[in-house]
C-alpha positions in Angstrom: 105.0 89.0 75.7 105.4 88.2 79.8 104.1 84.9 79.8 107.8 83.3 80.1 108.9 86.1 82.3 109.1 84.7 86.0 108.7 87.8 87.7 105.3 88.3 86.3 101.8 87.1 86.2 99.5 87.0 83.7 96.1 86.5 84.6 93.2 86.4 82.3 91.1 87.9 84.3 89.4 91.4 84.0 89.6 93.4 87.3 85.5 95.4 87.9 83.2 95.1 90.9 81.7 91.7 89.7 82.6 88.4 89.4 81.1 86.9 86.5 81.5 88.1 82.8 81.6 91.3 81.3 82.0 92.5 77.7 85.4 94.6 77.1 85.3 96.9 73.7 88.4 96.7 72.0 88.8 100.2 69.9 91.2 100.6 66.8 94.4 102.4 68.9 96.5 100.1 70.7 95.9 99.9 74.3 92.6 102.0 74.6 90.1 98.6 74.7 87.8 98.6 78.1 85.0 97.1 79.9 83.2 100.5 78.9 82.0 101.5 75.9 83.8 104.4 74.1 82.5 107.9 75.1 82.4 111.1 72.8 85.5 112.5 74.4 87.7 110.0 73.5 86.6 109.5 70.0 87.1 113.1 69.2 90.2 113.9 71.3 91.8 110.7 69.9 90.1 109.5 67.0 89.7 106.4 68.2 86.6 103.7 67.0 85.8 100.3 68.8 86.5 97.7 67.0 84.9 94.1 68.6 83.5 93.6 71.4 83.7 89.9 73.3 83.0 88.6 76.7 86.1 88.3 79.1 85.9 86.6 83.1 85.9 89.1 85.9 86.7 89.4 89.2 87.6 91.7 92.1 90.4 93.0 93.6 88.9 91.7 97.4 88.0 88.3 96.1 91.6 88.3 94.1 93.6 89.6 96.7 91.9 88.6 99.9 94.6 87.1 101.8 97.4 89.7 100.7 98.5 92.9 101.4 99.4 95.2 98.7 101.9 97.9 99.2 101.1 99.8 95.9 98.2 99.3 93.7 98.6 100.4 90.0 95.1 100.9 88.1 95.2 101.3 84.5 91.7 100.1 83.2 90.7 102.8 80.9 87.6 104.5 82.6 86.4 101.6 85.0 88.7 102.5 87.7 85.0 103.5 90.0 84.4 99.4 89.1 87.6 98.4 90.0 87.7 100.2 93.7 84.0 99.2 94.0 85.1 95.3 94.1 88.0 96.3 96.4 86.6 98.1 98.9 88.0 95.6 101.8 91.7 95.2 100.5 92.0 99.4 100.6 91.6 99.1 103.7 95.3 97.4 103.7 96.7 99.3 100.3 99.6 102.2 101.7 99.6 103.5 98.1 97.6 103.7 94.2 98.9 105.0 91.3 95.6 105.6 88.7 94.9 106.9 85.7 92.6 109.6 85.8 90.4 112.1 83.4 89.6 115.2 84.4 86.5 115.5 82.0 83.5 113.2 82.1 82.7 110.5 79.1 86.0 110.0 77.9 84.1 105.8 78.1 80.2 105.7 78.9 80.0 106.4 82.2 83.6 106.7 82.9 85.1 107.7 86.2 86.5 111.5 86.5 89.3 112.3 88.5 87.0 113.6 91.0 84.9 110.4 92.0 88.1 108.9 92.2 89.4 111.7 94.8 86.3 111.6 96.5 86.3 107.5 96.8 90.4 107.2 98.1 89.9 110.3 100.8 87.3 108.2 102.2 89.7 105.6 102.8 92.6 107.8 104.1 94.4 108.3 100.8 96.0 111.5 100.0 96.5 112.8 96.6 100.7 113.3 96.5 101.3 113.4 92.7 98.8 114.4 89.8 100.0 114.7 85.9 98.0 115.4 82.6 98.0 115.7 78.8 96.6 118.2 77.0 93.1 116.6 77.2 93.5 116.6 80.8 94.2 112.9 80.8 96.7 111.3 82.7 98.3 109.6 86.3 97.3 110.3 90.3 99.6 109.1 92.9 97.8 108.6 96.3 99.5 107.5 99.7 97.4 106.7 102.5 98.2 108.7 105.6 100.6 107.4 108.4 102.7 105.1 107.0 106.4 104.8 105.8 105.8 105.2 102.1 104.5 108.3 103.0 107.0 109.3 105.2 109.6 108.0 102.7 108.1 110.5 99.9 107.4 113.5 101.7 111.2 113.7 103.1 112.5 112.5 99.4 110.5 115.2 97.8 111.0 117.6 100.9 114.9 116.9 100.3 114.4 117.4 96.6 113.0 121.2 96.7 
């Protein structure tokens, strides 16, 4: 659909904390397929079934972005986010801002990432939580901005101005 679009990139590539391969589970609704496995929660919340499963390349966001700065990060990877900040651990250091999606509840994949882990992981590299918004299965999309710098200021006094 993007391929012949010049303003983006499509990489065939799957973003984890390896380089290598990994398998990636499609599931039978559009847009659901992972490097995980589907977990209970998501098969009953959204009756969702995998499908096939095949081998895609990885890589990580520091070896994919080593040389780069990224002003904001968005991380839609159904469950492996944990895997994706695992392999980018050097280029947070330099991120101002990531917008993830998040579960509040465990298993939603096998051995997915909750919203807390992924709190717990951006605090320890000066993120702050700014924005958080669910679905009723307390699914949904974090905003973090990293402390002291203009992105942040920029939001705070846009959403200060805003109220």
């Amino acid at each position: 659909k993007y391929k012949k679009n010049k303003k983006v990139r499509v990489y065939d590539n799957a973003i984890a904390n390896i380089c290598g391969e990994v398998d990636f589970y499609e599931t039978t609704l559009n847009g659901s397929g992972s490097i995980l496995p589907l977990g209970t929660l998501h098969e009953v919340s959204y009756g969702s079934e995998e499908a096939e499963t095949f081998k895609v390349n990885s890589t990580t966001l520091d070896t994919f972005y080593k040389n780069e700065i990224i002003d904001i990060l968005w991380i839609d990877v159904q469950g492996a986010e944990k895997m994706v900040l695992e392999g980018g651990l050097k280029i947070l250091q330099k991120v101002k801002a990531i917008f993830i999606e998040i579960s509040i509840y465990p298993e939603l994949y096998k051995k997915s990432t909750t919203f807390k882990e992924i709190d717990e992981i951006l605090k320890n590299y000066g993120f702050n939580l700014v924005l958080l918004g669910t679905d009723i299965n307390l699914t949904g999309n974090a905003l973090f901005i990293k402390h002291n710098n203009n992105l942040c200021d920029w939001l705070f006094l846009k959403l200060s101005k805003e109220i």
